[in-house]
Structures are given as structure tokens and as C-alpha cells.
DRENBALUM-891832 format. One record per residue (C-alpha): residue number from 1; residue in three letters; x, y, z. Coordinates in Angstrom, 3 decimals. Layout:
N
@pos = NUM; code = ala; u = X; v = Y; w = Z
...
END
This chain:
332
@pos = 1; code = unk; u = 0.000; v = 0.000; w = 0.000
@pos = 2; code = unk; u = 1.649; v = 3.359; w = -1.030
@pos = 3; code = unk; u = 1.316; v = 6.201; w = 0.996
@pos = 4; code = unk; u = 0.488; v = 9.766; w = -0.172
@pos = 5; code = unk; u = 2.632; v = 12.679; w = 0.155
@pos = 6; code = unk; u = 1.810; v = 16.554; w = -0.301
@pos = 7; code = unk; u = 4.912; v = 18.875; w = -0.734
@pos = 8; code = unk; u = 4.596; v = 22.320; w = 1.396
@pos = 9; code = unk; u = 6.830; v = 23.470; w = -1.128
@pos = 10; code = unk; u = 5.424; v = 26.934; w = -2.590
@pos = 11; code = unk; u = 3.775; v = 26.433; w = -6.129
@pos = 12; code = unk; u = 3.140; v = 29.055; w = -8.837
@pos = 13; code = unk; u = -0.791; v = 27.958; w = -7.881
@pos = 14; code = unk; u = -0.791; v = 27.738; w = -4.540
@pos = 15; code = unk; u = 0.985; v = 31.659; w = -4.515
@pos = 16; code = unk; u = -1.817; v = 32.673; w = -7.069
@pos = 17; code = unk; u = -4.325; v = 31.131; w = -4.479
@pos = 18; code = unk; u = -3.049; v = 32.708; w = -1.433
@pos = 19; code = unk; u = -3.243; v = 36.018; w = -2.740
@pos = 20; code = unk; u = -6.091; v = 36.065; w = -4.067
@pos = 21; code = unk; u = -7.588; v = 35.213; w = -0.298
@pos = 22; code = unk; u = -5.747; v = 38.089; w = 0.833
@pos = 23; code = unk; u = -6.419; v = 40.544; w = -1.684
@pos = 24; code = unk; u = -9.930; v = 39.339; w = -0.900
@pos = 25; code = unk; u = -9.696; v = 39.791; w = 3.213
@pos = 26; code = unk; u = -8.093; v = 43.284; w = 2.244
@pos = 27; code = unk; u = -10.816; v = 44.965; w = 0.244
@pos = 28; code = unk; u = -13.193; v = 43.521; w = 3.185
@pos = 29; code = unk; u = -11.407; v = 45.511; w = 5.943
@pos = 30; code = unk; u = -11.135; v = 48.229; w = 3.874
@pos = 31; code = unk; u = -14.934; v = 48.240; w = 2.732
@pos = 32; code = unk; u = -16.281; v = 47.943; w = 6.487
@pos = 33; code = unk; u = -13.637; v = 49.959; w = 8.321
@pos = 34; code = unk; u = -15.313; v = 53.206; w = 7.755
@pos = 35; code = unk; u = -18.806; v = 51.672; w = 8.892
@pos = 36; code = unk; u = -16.933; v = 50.212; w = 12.033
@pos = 37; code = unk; u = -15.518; v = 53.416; w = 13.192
@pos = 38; code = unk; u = -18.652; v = 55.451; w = 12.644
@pos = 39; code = unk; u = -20.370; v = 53.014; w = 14.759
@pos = 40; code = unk; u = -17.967; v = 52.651; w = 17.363
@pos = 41; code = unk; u = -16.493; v = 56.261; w = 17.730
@pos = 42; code = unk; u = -18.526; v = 58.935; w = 19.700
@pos = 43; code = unk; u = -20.713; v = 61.429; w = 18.294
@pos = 44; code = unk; u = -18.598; v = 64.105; w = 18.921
@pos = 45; code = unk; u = -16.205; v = 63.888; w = 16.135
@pos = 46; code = unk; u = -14.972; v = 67.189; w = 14.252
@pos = 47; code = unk; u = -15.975; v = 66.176; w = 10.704
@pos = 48; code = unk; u = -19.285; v = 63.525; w = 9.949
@pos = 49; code = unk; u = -18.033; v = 60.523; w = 7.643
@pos = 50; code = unk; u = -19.279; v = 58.898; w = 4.428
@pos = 51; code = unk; u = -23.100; v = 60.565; w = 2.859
@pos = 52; code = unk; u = -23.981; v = 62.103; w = 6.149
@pos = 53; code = unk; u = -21.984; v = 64.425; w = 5.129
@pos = 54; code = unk; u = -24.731; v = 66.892; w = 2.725
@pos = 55; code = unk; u = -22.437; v = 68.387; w = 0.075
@pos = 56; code = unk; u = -25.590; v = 70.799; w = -1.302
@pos = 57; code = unk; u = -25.824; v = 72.428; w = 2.134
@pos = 58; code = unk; u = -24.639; v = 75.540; w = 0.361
@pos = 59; code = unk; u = -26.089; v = 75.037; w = -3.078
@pos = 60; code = unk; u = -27.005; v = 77.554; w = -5.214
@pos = 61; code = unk; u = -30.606; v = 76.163; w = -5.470
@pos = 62; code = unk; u = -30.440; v = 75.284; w = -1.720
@pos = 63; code = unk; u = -33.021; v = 76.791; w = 0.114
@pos = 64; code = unk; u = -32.548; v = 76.862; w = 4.166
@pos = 65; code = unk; u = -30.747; v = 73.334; w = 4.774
@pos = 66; code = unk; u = -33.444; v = 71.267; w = 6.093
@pos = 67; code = unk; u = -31.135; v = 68.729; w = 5.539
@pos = 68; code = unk; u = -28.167; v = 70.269; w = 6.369
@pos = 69; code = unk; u = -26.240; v = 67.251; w = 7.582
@pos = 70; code = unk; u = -24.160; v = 69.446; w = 10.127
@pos = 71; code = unk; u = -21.123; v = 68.271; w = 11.989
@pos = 72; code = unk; u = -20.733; v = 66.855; w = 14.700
@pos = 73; code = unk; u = -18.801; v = 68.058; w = 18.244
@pos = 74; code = unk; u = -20.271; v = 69.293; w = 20.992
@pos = 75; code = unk; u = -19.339; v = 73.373; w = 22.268
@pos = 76; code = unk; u = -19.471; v = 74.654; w = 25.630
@pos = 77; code = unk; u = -21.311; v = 77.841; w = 25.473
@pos = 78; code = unk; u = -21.311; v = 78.595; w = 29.301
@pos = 79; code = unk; u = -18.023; v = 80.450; w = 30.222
@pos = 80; code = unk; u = -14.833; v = 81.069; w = 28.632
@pos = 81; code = unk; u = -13.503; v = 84.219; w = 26.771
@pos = 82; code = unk; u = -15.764; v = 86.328; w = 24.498
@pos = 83; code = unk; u = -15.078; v = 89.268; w = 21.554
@pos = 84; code = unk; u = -17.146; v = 91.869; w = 21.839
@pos = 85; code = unk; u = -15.021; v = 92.882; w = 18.828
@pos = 86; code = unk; u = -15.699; v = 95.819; w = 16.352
@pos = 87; code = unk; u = -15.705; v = 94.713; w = 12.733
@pos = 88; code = unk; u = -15.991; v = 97.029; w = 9.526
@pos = 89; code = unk; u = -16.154; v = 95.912; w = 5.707
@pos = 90; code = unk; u = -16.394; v = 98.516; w = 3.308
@pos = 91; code = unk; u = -16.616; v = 98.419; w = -0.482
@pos = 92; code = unk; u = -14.663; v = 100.139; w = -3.372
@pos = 93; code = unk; u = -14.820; v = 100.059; w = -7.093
@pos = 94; code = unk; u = -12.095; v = 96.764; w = -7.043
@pos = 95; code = unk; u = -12.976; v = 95.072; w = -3.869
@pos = 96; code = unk; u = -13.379; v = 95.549; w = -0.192
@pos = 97; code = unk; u = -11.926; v = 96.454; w = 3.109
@pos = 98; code = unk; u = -12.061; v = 94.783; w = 6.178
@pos = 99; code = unk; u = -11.229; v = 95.626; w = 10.076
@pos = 100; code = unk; u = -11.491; v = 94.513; w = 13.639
@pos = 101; code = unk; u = -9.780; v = 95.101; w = 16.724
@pos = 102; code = unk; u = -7.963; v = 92.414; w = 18.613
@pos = 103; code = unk; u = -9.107; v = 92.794; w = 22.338
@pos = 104; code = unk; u = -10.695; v = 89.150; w = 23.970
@pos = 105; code = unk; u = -12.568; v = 90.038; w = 27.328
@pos = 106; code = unk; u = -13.697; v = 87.759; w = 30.122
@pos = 107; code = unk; u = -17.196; v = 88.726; w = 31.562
@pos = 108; code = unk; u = -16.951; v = 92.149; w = 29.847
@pos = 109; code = unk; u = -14.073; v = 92.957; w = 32.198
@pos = 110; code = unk; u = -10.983; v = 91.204; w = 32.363
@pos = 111; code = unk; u = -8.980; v = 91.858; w = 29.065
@pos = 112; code = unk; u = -7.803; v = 88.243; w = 28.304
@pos = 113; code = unk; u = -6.123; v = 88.564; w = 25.153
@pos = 114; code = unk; u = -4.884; v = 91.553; w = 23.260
@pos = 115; code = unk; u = -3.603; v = 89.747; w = 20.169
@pos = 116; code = unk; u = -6.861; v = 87.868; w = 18.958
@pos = 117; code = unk; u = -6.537; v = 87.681; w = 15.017
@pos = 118; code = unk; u = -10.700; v = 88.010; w = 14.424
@pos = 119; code = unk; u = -10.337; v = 88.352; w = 10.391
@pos = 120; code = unk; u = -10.672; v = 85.351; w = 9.408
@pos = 121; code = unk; u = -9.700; v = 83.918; w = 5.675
@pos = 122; code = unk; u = -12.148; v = 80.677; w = 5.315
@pos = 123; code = unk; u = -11.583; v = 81.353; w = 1.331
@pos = 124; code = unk; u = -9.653; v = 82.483; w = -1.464
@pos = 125; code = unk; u = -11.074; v = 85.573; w = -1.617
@pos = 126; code = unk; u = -13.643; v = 85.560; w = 1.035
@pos = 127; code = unk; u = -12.825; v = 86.846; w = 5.177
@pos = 128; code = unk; u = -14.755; v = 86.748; w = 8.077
@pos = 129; code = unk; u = -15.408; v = 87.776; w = 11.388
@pos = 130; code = unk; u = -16.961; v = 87.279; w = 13.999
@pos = 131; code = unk; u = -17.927; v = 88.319; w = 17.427
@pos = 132; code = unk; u = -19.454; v = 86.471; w = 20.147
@pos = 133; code = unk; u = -18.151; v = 83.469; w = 22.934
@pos = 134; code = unk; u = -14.538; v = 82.554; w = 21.531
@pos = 135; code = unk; u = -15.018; v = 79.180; w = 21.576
@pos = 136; code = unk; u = -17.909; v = 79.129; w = 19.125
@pos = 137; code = unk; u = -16.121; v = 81.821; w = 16.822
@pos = 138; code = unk; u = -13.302; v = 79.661; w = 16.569
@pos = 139; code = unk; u = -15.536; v = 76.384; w = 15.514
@pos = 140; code = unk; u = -17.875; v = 78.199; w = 13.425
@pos = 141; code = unk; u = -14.667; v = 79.497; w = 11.116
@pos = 142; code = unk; u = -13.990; v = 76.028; w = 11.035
@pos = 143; code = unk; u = -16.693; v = 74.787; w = 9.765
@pos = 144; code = unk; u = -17.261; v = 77.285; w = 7.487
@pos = 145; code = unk; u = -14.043; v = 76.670; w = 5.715
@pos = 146; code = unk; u = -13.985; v = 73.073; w = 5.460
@pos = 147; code = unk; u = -17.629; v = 73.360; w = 4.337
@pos = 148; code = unk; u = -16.249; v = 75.964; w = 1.684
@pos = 149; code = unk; u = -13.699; v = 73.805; w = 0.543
@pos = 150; code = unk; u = -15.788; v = 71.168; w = -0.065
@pos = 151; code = unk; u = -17.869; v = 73.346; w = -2.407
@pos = 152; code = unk; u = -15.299; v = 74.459; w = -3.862
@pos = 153; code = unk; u = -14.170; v = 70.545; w = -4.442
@pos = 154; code = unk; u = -17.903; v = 69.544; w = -5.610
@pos = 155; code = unk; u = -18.801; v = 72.549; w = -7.797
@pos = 156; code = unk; u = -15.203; v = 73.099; w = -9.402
@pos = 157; code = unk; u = -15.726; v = 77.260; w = -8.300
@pos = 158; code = unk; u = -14.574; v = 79.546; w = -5.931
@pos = 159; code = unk; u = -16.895; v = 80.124; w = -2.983
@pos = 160; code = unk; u = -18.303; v = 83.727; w = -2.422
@pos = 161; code = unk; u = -19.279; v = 85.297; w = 0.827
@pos = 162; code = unk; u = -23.208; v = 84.905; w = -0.147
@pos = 163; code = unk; u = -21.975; v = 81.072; w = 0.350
@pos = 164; code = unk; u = -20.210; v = 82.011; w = 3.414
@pos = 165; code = unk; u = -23.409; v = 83.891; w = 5.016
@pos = 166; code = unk; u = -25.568; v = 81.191; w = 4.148
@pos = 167; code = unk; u = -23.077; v = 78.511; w = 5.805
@pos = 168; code = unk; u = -23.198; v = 80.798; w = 9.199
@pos = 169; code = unk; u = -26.900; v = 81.117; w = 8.609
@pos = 170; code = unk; u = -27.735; v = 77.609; w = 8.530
@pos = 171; code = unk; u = -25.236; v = 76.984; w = 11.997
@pos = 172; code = unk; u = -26.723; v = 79.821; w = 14.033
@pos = 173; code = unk; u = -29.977; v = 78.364; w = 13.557
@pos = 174; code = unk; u = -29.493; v = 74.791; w = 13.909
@pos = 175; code = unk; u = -26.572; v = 74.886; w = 16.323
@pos = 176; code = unk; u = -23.034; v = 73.249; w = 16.059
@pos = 177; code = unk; u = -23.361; v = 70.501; w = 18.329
@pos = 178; code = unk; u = -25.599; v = 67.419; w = 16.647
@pos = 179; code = unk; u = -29.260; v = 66.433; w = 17.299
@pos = 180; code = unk; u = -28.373; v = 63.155; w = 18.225
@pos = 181; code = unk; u = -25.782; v = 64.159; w = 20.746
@pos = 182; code = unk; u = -28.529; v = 65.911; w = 22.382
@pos = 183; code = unk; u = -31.052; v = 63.149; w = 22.328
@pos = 184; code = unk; u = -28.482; v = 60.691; w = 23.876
@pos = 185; code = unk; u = -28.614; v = 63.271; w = 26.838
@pos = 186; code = unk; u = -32.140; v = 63.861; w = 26.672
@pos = 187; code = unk; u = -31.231; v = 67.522; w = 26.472
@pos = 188; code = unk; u = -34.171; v = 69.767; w = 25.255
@pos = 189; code = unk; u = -32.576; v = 73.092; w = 25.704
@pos = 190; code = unk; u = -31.709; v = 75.050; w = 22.544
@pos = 191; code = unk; u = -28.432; v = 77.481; w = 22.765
@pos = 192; code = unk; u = -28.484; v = 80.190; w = 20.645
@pos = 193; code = unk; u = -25.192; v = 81.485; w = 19.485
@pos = 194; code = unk; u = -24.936; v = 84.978; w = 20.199
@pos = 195; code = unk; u = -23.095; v = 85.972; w = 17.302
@pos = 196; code = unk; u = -22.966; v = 88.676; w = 14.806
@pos = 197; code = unk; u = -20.685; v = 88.305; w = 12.010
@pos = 198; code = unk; u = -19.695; v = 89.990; w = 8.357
@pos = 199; code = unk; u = -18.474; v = 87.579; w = 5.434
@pos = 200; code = unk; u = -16.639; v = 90.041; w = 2.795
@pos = 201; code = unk; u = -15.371; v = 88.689; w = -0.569
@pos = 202; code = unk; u = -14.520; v = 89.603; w = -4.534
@pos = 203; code = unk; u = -15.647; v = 86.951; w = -7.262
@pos = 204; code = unk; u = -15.099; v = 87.742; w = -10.764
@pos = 205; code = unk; u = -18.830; v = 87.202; w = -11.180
@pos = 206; code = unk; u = -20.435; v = 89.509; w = -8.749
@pos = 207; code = unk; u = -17.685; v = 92.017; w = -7.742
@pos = 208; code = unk; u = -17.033; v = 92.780; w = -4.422
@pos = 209; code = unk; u = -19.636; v = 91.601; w = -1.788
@pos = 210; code = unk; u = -20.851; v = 92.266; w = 1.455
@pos = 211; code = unk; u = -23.175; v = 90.200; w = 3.950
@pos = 212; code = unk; u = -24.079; v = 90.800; w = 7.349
@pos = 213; code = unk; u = -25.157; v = 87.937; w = 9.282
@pos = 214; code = unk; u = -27.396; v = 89.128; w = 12.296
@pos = 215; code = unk; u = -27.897; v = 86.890; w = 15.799
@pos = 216; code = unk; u = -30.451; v = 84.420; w = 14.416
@pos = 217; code = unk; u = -29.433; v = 83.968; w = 11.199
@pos = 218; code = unk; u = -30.669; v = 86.662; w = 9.035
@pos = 219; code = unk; u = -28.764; v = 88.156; w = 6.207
@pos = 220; code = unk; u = -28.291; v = 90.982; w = 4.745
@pos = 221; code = unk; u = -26.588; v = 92.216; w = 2.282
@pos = 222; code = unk; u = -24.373; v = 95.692; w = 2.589
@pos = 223; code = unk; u = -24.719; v = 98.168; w = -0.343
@pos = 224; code = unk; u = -21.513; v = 100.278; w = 0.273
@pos = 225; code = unk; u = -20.787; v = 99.293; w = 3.675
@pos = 226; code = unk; u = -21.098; v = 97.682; w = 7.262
@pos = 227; code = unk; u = -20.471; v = 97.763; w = 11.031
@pos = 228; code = unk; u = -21.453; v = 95.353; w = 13.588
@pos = 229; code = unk; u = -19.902; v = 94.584; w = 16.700
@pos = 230; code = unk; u = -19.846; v = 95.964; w = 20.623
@pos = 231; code = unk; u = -18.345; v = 99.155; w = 19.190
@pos = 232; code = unk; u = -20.392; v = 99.608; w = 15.643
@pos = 233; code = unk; u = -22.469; v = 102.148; w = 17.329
@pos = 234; code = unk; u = -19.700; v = 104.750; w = 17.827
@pos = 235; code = unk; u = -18.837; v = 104.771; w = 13.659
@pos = 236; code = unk; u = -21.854; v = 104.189; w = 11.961
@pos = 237; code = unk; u = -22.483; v = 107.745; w = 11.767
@pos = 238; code = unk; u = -19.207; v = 108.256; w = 10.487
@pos = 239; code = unk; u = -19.067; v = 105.614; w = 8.315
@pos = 240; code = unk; u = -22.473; v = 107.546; w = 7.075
@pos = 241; code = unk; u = -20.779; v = 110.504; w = 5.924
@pos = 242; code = unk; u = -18.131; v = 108.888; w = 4.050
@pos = 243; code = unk; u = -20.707; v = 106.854; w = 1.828
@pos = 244; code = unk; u = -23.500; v = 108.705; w = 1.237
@pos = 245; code = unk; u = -27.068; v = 106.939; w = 0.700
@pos = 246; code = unk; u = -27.711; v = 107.167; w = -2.858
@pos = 247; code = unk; u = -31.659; v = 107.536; w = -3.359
@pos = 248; code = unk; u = -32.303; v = 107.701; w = -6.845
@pos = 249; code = unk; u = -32.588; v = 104.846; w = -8.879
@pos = 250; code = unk; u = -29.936; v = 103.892; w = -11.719
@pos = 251; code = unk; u = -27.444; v = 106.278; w = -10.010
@pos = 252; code = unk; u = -24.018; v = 104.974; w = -8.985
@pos = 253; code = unk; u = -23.271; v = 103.595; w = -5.399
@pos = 254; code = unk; u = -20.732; v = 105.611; w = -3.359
@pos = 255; code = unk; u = -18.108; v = 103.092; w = -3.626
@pos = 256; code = unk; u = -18.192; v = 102.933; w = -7.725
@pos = 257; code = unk; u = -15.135; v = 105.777; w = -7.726
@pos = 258; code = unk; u = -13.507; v = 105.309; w = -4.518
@pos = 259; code = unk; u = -10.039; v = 103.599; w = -4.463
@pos = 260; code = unk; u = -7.840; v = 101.207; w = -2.582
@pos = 261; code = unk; u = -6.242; v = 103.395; w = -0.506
@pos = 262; code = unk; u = -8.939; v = 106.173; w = 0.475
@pos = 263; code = unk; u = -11.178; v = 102.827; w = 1.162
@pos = 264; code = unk; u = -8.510; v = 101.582; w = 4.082
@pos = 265; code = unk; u = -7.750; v = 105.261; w = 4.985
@pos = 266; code = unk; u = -11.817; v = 105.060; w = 5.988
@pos = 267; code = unk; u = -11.473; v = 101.907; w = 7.806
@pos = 268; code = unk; u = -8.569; v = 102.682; w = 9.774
@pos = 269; code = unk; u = -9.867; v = 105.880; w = 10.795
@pos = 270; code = unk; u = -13.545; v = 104.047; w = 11.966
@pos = 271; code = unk; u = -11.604; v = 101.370; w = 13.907
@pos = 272; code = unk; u = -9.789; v = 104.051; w = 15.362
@pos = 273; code = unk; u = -12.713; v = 105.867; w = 16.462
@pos = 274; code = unk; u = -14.420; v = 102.748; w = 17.915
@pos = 275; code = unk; u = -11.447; v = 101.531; w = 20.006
@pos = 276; code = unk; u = -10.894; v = 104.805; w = 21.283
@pos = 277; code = unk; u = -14.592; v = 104.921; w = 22.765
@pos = 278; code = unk; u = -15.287; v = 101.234; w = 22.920
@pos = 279; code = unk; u = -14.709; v = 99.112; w = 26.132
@pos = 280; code = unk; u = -14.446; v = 95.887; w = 24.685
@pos = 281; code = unk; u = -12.482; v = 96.751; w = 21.921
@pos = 282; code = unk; u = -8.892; v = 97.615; w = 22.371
@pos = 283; code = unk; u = -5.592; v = 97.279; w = 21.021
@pos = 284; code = unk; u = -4.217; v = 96.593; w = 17.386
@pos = 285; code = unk; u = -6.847; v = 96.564; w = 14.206
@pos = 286; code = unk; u = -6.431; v = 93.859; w = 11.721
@pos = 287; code = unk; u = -6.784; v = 95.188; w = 8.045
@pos = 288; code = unk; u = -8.062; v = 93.072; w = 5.280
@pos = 289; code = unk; u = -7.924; v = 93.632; w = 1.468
@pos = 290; code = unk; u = -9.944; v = 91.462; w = -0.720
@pos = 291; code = unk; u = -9.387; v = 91.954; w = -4.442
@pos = 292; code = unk; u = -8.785; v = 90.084; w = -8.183
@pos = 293; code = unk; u = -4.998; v = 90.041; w = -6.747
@pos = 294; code = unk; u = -6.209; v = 88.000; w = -3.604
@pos = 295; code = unk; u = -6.526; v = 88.390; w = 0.037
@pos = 296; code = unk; u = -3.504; v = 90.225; w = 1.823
@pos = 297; code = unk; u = -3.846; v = 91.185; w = 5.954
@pos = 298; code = unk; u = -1.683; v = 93.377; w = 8.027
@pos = 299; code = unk; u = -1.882; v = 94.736; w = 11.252
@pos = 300; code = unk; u = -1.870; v = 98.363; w = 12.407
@pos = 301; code = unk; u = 0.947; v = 99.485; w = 15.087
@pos = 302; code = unk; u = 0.141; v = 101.530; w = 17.847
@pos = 303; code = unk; u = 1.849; v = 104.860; w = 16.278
@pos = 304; code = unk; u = -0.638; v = 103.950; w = 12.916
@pos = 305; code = unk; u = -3.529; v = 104.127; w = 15.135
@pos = 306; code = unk; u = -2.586; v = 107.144; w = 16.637
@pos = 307; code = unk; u = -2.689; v = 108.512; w = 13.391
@pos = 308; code = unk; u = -5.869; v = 107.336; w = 11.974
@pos = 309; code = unk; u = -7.478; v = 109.170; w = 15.444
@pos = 310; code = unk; u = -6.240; v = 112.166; w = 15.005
@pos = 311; code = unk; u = -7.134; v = 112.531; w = 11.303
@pos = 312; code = unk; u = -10.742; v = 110.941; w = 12.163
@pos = 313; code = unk; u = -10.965; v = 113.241; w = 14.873
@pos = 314; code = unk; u = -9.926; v = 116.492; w = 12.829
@pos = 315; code = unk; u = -12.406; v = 115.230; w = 10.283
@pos = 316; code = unk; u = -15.359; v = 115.012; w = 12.609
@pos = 317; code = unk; u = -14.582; v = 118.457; w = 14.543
@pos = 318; code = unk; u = -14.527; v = 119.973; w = 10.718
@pos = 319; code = unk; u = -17.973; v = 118.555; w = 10.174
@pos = 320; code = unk; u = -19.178; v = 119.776; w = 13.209
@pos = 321; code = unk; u = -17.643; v = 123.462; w = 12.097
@pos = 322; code = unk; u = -19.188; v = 123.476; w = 8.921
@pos = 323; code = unk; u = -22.545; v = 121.983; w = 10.130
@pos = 324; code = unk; u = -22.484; v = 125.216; w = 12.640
@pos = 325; code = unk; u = -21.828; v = 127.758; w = 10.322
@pos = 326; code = unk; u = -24.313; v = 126.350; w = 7.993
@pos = 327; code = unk; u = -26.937; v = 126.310; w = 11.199
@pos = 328; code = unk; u = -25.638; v = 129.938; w = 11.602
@pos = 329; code = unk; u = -26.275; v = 131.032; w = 8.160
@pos = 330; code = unk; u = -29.729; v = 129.864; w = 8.279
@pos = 331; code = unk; u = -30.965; v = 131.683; w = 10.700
@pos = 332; code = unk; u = -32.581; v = 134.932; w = 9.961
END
């Protein structure tokens, strides 16, 4: 009787075989690792996975996100540092200026930080800022860009700030931590962000832009200019009398002749007003230019803000001198 025997020896087959099982094994893992860590990671992570994920949040045809598919990640909005920030965008004929002050308070007292960078570039050619808890500024720029970016990714354009605004809008009314989180919980409490913000950009399509995003989540969009912040009531006015409202129809808006530098020469002098006056707004101004060249930010020294005050200054006191003469005049 003759006994059997298998060699162990490695065979051109048996190779083919073997890999085959573990090219097989491979694409497994790789097919259900995704759907293992979504199901076995918290709901707290800073970007949602796979289709969750709604790429037409900020659509052109989108309407108000219903199904906005918004990140997940929880933010604590009890405490921490806040900006009560002042924040200026102004147009001119080739793009638009932007400005805030640097100044983080604690409880509206206790100046925190004195170098917060508040502009913001989440795009190409779109900045913004924000003011509000520091924590939730600093997530909702976050998310904007990435969202951005993915836009940009899925649509083959550049973002504009009207996508920008409508990102922010969608977050301030839904709320950046998930609905699922919350359930888990059994939290029914809805935060609402305290936030104003201003999303400033040039496209080649639509020239430069302006939107104002109020607490809430309503948008508007800025003719010539706009101010928002803790200190935006101390320079509207003068932001007023350097862009006159223009009533009649089919006329040209202010900004239509105005250039570059007379545009940031306004700007500086309105953040210089506004940190003079404004108790939560302090220390350097961050200037941002948004034009066909790009996106370029400095920030102003000490001795340039000096400056701007005293020429803002000089130019309101000569306002008020003409506007009594002309009172003067008048009267018989």
C-alpha cells in the first residue's frame, strides 16, 4: 500500500491562491472599516463621515438646509472668553476692506487677550469675522471653511461670501453641536449662538460683496458698507458721511469711484474711532484687502492708530464746524 505525500513546497498555484484570499480579506477591511468606526467612535467627532456628510448644504438652489447634515462636536457655550469685537467691511470700485480690533474680554471685564486675530480667511477671496463666545467663533470658522472647501471641491468654483453667510446662517440656527448628541442626553434646551458676524469677498462674477449675518441667522446684504460689533455704534455715523445713501434709482453707489487706498484710509480711521470709545475693543486693528490680486492682511501698530485718530478726529470736529456755520447762516 503506497502512501500519499503533499509537498509544502510553494507552487506558482498555490501563490496565485493565497493572494487572491488576501487581496480578498483586504478589500473587506477596507470596505467595512469606515462603517466600524462610525459606529464605534462617539458622536462628537470634528468632521461627519461617508453621505452624512450633505455636500448641497450651500447650493445655489439650496433653500434653508433642512437637511443640512451638520457636523458633529459638541461646544461649551457657558463660560470662557468672548469678543465683543468691532468689525468694519467697506466696499470700493475693485474690492473691499475689512477691520477689527484684537481685544478678547472675560465677563466684559478682564482683558484676556490683546492679540486675537478676528479676520478670518475661510476662502480664497472671502474673510470673516466674527464676534461672540470665543469658543464658538473659533468652531464656526472652522466649519465654514472646510464646508467651503468642499464646495469648492464639488462645484469646481470659488466660494463667495453669499456662500459664506448662508453657511453661518444655517449653523446659528441649527446649532453646532448634533441632534443626536442631544437626544443621547435627553437635552431639550436650545443654545443660541450669540453671534454677529460679516463675510466680505470679490468673485469675478459679482464684484465685491458684502453680507451681514445678524444673531439668528438673518442676512443681509451691505450696499456700500457695514459695522457690527460691541463698538459699531460709535462709527456708523461716520461711516455715514463717508458713503453717502444714494436715493435715486440707476445712479451709482458711493463706492463705484472710490479707491484702494482712500477705502482703508476710511477703515482705519472708523476702527480708530471705535477703540478709542469702545470698552471691549482695544488694542491693534487687523486690516483686510480682498481683491482680483487675492486676500492680503496686516496689522496696524500703535503709532498707525494714533494717526488714523487724530485725522478721524480732525475730520469730525470739521464737520461739526461746517454743520455750525451752515446752522448759523440759516438763521434769519
Amino acid at each position: 500500500m503506497s502512501q500519499r505525500h503533499t509537498s509544502c513546497a510553494p507552487t506558482p498555484s498555490r501563490i496565485k491562491r493565497h493572494g487572491l484570499c488576501m487581496g480578498r480579506i483586504l478589500c473587506m477591511l477596507l470596505f467595512f472599516f469606515p462603517v466600524i468606526t462610525v459606529a464605534v467612535s462617539r458622536p462628537g467627532q470634528e468632521y461627519p463621515r461617508g453621505s452624512s456628510f450633505n455636500l448641497g448644504l450651500i447650493d445655489d438652489n439650496a433653500n434653508d438646509g433642512a437637511n443640512a447634515g451638520l457636523g458633529a462636536g459638541g461646544v461649551d457655550f457657558l463660560g470662557g472668553l468672548s469678543t465683543g469685537t468691532t468689525m468694519v467691511a467697506a466696499k470700493y470700485k475693485d474690492g473691499v476692506v475689512v477691520g477689527a480690533d484684537s481685544r478678547s474680554v472675560k465677563n466684559g471685564r478682564y482683558v484676556a487677550d490683546r492679540f486675537t486675530d478676528k479676520v478670518q480667511q475661510v476662502s480664497e477671496y472671502v474673510v470673516l469675522v466674527c464676534s461672540g463666545r470665543t469658543a464658538v467663533v473659533q468652531r464656526l470658522n472652522q466649519e465654514i471653511a472646510a464646508r467651503l472647501r468642499f464646495y469648492q471641491i464639488q462645484h469646481q468654483r470659488l466660494p463667495t461670501s453669499r456662500h459664506a453667510a448662508a453657511v453661518l446662517r444655517i449653523l446659528m440656527r441649527m446649532g453646532l453641536e448634533p441632534v443626536e448628541e442631544k437626544q443621547q442626553r435627553n437635552d431639550k434646551t436650545q443654545v443660541t449662538m450669540d453671534t454677529d458676524a460679516l463675510a466680505a469677498g470679490w468673485s469675478p462674477r459679482e464684484g465685491p460683496r458684502i453680507h451681514q449675518v445678524l444673531t439668528g441667522g438673518t442676512v443681509l446684504e451691505a450696499r456700500d458698507y457695514a459695522v457690527a460689533g460691541h463698538g459699531a455704534d460709535y462709527i456708523v455715523g461716520f461711516m455715514d458721511a463717508h458713503y453717502p445713501q444714494v436715493e435715486e434709482a440707476g445712479k451709482a453707489l458711493a463706492h463705484a469711484g472710490m479707491s484702494k487706498e482712500d477705502c482703508e484710509e476710511i477703515v482705519r480711521r472708523a476702527m480708530a474711532l471705535a477703540v478709542g470709545r469702545d470698552t471691549q475693543s482695544g488694542e491693534g486693528v487687523t486690516i483686510a484687502v480682498v481683491n482680483p490680486q487675492g486676500t492680503t492682511k496686516r496689522v496696524l501698530s500703535t503709532a498707525e492708530l494714533q494717526r488714523s485718530l487724530k485725522k478721524a478726529l480732525s475730520v469730525v470736529q470739521a464737520t461739526e464746524n461746517r454743520k455750525e456755520k451752515e446752522r448759523e447762516g440759516a438763521t434769519p
